[in-house]
N, C-alpha and C positions, 0 to 999 in steps of 0.2 A: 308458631313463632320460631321454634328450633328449628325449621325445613329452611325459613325465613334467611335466619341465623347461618346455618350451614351452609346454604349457597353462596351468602356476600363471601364466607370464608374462602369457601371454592375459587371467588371470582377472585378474593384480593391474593390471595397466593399465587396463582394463576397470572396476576398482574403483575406481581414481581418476578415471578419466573423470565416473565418475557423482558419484562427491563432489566436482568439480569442477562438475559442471551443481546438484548441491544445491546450492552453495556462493552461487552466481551467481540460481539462484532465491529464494532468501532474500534476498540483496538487495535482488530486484528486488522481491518481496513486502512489506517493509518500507519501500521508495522509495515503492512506492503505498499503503500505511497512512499514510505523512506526508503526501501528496499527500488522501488520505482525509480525514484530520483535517484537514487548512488548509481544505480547502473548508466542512468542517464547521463549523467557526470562523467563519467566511463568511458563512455562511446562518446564523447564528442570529445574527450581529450585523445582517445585513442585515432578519432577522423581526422585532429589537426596532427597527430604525430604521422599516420598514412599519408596527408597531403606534402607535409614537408620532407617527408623521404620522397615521395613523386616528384616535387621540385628538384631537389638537391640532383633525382637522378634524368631528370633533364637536364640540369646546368651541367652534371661532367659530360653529357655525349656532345655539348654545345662547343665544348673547349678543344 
């Protein structure tokens, strides 16, 4: 019955080990999606500020 005993043990710690490392990779999956999206935000503010210096510097050779 102890051998019994000691293995569920095994298992149930064992189980929360793991939902403990899930726990911590979710975070850290979601930490870098917000890090994902800022940059992303980033770059498309910084593509419309390249395109409008591109314009601008068509319009003075146009003048």
């Amino acid at each position: 019955m102890f051998g019994l005993t000691g293995r569920l043990w095994t298992a149930l710690t064992a189980i929360i080990k793991l939902e403990d490392k899930v726990t911590r990779q979710s975070e850290a999956i979601r930490q870098q999606q917000a890090k994902i999206e800022n940059l992303t935000e980033r770059m498309i503010r910084l593509e419309t500020l390249l395109e409008v210096v591109i314009r601008s510097s068509e319009f003075k050779r146009l003048n």
